[in-house]
N, C-alpha and C positions, 0 to 999 in steps of 0.2 A: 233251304227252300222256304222253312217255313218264317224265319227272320224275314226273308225280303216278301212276302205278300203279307206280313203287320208291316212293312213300308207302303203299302197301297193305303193304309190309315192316313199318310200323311199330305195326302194331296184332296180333292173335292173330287164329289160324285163320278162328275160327270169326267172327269180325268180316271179318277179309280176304275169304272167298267171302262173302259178302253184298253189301260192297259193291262187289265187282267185277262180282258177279249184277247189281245195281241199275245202276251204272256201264253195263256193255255192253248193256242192257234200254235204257235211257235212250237212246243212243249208236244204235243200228237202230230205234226208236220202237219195240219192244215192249211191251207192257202187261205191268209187273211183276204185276200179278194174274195175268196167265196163265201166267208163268214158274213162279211160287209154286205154282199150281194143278198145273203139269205135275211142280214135284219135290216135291209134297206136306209144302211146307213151312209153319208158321203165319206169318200174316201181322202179327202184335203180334212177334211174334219176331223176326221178318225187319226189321222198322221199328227195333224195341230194339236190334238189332248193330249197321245201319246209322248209328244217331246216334248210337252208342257210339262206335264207329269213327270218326266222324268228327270228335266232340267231342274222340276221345283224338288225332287225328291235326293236329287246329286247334293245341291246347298245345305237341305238342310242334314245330311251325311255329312258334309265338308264341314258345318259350323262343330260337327257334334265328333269334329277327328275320326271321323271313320275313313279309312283311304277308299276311293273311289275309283275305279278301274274304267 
């Protein structure tokens, strides 16, 4: 656990709180709809960082040989 959140280092801000939103949402079974709903954020938007993010964070794992699941 604590490996993959110094992975949120490796992406920008505004990707990093997203997918730590989704992450910790995830992690207590919160309904990221409601989280979104409580900080008034879009939800195509909130989606578009998080697979940003994670797409940018698989590569640079891939370059550095780490197997990727």
């Amino acid at each position: 656990m604590e490996e993959a959140q110094g992975w949120l280092l490796l992406v920008e801000d505004g990707e990093r709180r997203c997918l730590g939103v989704w992450a910790l949402a995830a992690a207590r079974g919160i309904p990221v709809r409601k989280v979104l709903r409580q900080r008034g954020w879009s939800k195509s938007t909130f989606y578009r960082k998080v697979d940003g993010g994670s797409a940018h964070i698989a590569a640079i794992l891939d370059e550095r040989g780490v197997a990727v699941r």
